[in-house]
C-alpha positions as a Markdown table, in Angstrom:
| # | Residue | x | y | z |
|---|---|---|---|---|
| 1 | Unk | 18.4 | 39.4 | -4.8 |
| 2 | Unk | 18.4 | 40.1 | -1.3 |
| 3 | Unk | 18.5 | 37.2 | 1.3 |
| 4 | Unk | 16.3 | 36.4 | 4.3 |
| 5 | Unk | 18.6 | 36.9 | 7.8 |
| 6 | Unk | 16.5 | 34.4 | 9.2 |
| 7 | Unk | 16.6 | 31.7 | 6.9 |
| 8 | Unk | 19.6 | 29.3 | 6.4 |
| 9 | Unk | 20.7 | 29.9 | 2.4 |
| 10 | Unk | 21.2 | 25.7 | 2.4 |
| 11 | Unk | 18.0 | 25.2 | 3.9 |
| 12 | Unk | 15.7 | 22.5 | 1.6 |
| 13 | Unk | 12.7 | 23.1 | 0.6 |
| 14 | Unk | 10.2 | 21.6 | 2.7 |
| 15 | Unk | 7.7 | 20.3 | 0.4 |
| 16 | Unk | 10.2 | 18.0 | -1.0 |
| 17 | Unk | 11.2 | 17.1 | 2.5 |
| 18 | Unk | 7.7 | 15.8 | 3.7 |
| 19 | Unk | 6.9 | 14.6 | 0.4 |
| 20 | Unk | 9.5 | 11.9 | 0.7 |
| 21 | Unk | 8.8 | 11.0 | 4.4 |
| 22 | Unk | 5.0 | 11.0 | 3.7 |
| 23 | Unk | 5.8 | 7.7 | 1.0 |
| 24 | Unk | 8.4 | 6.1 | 3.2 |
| 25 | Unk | 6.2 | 6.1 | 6.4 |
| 26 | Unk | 3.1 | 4.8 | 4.2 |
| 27 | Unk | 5.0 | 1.7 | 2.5 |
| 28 | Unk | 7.1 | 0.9 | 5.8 |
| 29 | Unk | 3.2 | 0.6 | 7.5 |
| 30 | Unk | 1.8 | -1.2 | 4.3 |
| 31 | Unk | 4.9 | -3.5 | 4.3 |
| 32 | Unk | 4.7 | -4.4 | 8.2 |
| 33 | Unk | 1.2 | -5.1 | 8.1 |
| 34 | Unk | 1.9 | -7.7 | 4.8 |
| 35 | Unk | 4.1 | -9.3 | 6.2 |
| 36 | Unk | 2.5 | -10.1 | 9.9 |
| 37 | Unk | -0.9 | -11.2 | 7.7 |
| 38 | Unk | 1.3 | -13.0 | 4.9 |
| 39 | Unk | 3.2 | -14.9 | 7.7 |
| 40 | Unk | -0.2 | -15.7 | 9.4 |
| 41 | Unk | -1.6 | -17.0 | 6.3 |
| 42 | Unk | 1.0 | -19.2 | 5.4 |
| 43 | Unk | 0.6 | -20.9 | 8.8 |
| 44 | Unk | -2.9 | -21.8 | 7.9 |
| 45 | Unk | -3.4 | -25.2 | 7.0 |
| 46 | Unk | -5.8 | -25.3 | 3.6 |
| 47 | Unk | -3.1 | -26.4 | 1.2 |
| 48 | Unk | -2.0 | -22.8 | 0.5 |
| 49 | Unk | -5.4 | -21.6 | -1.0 |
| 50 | Unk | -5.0 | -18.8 | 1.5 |
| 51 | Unk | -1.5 | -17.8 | 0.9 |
| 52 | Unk | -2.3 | -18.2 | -2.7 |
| 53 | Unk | -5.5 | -15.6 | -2.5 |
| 54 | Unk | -3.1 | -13.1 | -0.4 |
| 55 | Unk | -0.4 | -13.2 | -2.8 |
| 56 | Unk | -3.1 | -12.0 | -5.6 |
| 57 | Unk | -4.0 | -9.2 | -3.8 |
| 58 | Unk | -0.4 | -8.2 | -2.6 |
| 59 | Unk | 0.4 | -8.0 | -6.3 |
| 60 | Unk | -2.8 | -5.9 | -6.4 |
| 61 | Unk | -2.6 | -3.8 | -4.0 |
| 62 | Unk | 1.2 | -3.1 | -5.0 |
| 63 | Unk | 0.1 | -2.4 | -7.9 |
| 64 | Unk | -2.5 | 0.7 | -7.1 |
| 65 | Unk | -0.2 | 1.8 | -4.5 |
| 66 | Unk | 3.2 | 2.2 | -7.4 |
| 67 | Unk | 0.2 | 4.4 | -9.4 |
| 68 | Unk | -0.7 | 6.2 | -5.9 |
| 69 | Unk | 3.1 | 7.2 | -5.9 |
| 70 | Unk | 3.9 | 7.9 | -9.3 |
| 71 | Unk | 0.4 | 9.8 | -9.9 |
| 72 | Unk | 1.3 | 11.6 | -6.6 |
| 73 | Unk | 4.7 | 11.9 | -6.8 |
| 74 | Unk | 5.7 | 15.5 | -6.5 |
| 75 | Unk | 2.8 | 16.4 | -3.6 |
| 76 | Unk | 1.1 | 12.8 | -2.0 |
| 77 | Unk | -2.6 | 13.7 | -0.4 |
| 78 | Unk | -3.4 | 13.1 | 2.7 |
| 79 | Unk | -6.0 | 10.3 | 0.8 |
| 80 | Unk | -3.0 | 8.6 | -1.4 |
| 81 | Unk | -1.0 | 8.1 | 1.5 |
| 82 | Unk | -3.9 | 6.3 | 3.2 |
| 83 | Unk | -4.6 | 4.2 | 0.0 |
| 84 | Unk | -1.0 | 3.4 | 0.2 |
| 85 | Unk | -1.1 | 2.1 | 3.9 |
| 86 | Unk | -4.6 | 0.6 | 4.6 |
| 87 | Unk | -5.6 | 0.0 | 0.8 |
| 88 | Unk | -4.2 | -3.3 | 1.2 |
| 89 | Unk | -7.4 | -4.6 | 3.3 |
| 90 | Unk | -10.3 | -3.1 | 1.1 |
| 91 | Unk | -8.4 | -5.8 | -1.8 |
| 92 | Unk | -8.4 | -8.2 | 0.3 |
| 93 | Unk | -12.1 | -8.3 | 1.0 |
| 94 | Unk | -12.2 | -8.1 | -2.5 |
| 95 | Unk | -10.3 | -10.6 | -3.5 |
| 96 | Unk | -11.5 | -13.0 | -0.7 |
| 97 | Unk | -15.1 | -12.4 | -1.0 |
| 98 | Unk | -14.8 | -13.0 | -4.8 |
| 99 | Unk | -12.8 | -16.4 | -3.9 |
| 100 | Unk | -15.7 | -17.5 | -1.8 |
| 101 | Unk | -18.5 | -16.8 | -3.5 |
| 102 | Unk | -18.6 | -16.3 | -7.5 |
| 103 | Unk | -15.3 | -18.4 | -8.2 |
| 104 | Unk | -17.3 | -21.6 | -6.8 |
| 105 | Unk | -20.6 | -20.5 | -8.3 |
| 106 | Unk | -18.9 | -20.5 | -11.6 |
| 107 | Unk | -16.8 | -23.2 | -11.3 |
| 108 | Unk | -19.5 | -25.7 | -10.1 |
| 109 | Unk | -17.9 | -27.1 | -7.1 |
């Protein structure tokens, strides 16, 4: 086995390397962004229904962005690490717009 002159023999393998900064960058974004909007929501004042609704889809969105990373875990896409950071608000809506409208249909009130 011959070795490249040009290439350190310790050098890592780059794929790895990327890989790992590509998941840290994506959940230190996702995790700044919760906790500006989870701060803001617990200043609102509507008895927590707000900060109770967020905390649902936290746990939701944590949730498809742990299978993001494990599915993804060797090589993440360019589209898993954007599910992973901004996946967050598309749950939200969700969860909001379903708080809004069906759960008081349903409900009666």
């Amino acid at each position: 086995m011959t070795l490249n002159p040009y290439e350190s023999p310790k050098s890592e393998d780059p794929s790895k390397q990327r890989t790992t900064d590509t998941h840290g960058r994506a959940v230190v974004v996702a995790l700044s962004q919760q906790a500006v909007l989870l701060l803001l929501a617990s200043l609102v004042l509507d008895g927590g229904r707000t900060l109770r609704l967020l905390a649902c889809a936290l746990v939701a969105s944590w949730g498809v962005s742990l299978a993001m990373m494990v599915y993804h875990r060797e090589r993440p896409t360019y589209w898993a690490a954007i599910v992973i950071k901004y996946g967050f608000w598309s749950i939200v809506l969700i969860v909001f717009g379903l708080a809004w409208t069906a759960v008081p249909i349903i409900v009666g009130k």
